[in-house]
C-alpha positions in Angstrom: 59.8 111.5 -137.9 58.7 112.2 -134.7 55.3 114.3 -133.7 55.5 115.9 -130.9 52.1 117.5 -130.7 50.5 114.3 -131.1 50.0 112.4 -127.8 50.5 108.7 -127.5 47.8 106.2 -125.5 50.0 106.2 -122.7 50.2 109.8 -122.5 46.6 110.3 -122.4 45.9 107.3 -120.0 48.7 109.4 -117.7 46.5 112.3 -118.2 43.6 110.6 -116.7 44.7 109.1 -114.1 45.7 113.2 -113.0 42.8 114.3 -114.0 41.4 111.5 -111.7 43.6 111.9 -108.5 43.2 115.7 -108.4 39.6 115.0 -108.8 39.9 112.7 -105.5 42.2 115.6 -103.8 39.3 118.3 -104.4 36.1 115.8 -103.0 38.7 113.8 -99.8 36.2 115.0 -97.7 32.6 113.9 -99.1 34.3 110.5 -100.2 35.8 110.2 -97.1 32.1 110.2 -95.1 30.9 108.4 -97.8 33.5 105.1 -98.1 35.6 105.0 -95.0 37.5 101.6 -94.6 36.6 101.3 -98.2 38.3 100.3 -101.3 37.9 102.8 -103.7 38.2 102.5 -108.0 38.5 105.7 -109.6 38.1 106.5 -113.3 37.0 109.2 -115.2 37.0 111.5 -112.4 34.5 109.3 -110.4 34.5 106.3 -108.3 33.6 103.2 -110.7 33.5 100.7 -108.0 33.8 100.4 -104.1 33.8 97.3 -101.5 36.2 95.7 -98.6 37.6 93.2 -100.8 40.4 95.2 -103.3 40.6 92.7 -105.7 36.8 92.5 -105.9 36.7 96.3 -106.4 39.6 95.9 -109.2 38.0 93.3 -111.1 34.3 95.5 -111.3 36.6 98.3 -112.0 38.2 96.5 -114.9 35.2 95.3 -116.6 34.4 98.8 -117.6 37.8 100.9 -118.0 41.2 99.2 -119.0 44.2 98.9 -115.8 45.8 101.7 -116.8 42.8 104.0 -116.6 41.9 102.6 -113.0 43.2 104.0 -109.2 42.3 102.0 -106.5 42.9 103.6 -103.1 41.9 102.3 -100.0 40.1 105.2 -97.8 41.2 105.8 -94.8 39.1 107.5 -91.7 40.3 109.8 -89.3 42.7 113.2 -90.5 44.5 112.7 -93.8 47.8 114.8 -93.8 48.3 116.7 -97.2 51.9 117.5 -98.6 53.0 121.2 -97.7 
C-alpha cells in the first residue's frame, strides 16, 4: 500500500532545492553586489561555495551536501529580468 502523507527522499530534496531558489529570489540583490561574475552553490538556503571555476565550486559544494541538494548558478551583473 501506498502512503501518501509520507514523503519520499526525492521529494524532500525537491523541497529544498525551492526552499533554496526562492531563498536566492528574495536576497538577488545583496548576492548580486556580493558575487558578480561568480559561480554560486546554494544549499540549505545559503550559498555553500563560490569561485570562477564551476566545477571547482561544485566539487566544494559536494563535499558537504549531496548533488541533489546543490544549485549552482552563475551570477550575472547588470539588471536581472523577473518573470511577470
Amino acid at each position: 500500500m501506498i502512503d501518501l502523507k509520507s514523503k519520499t527522499q526525492a521529494q524532500e530534496n525537491l523541497l529544498r532545492r525551492i526552499k533554496s531558489r526562492n531563498w536566492l529570489e528574495s536576497t538577488l540583490k545583496e548576492v548580486q553586489e556580493k558575487y558578480a561574475e561568480n559561480w554560486i552553490a546554494i544549499a540549505g538556503e545559503e550559498i555553500v561555495a563560490f569561485g570562477t571555476d564551476p566545477e571547482e565550486v561544485k566539487e566544494k559544494a559536494r563535499s558537504q551536501f549531496s548533488a541533489s541538494e546543490v544549485i549552482l548558478v552563475k551570477v550575472p551583473t547588470g539588471e536581472i529580468s523577473r518573470p511577470a
